[in-house]
N, C-alpha and C positions, 0 to 999 in steps of 0.2 A: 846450079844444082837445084831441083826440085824438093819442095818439103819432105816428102816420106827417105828420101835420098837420105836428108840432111840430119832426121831425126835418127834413120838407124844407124850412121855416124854415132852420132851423139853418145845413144846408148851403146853404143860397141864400146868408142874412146872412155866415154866412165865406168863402164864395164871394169877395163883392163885395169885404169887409174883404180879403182876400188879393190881389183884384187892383187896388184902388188901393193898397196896399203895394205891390204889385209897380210901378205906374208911377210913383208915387212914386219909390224905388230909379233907375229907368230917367231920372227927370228930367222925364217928362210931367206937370206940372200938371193939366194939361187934362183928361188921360185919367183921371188922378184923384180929379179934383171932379166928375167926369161920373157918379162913383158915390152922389152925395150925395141924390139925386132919391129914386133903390130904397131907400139906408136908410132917407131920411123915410117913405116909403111902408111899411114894415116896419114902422116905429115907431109910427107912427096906426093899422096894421092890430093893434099888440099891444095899444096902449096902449084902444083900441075893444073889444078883447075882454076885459082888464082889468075895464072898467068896467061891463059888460055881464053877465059873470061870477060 
């Protein structure tokens, strides 16, 4: 994976992690398991390039 690749990873994955912390905090369940979907999706997209690699 090339740098700019890797960065807007980065920022996207702490993105999400920040804003279900953030609804968390706020008391929203909801709106923070609603993030769970984008990390899996992260996570097969890294762990795919991992193995591939």
């Amino acid at each position: 994976m090339n740098k700019p690749a890797a960065f807007i990873m980065l920022c996207f994955t702490l993105f999400v992690v920040g804003f279900a912390t953030w609804q968390f905090y706020l008391g929203n369940l909801a709106g923070a398991m609603s993030t769970l979907p984008f990390l899996a999706i992260v996570y097969l997209f890294m762990v795919n390039r991992r193995t591939k690699g």
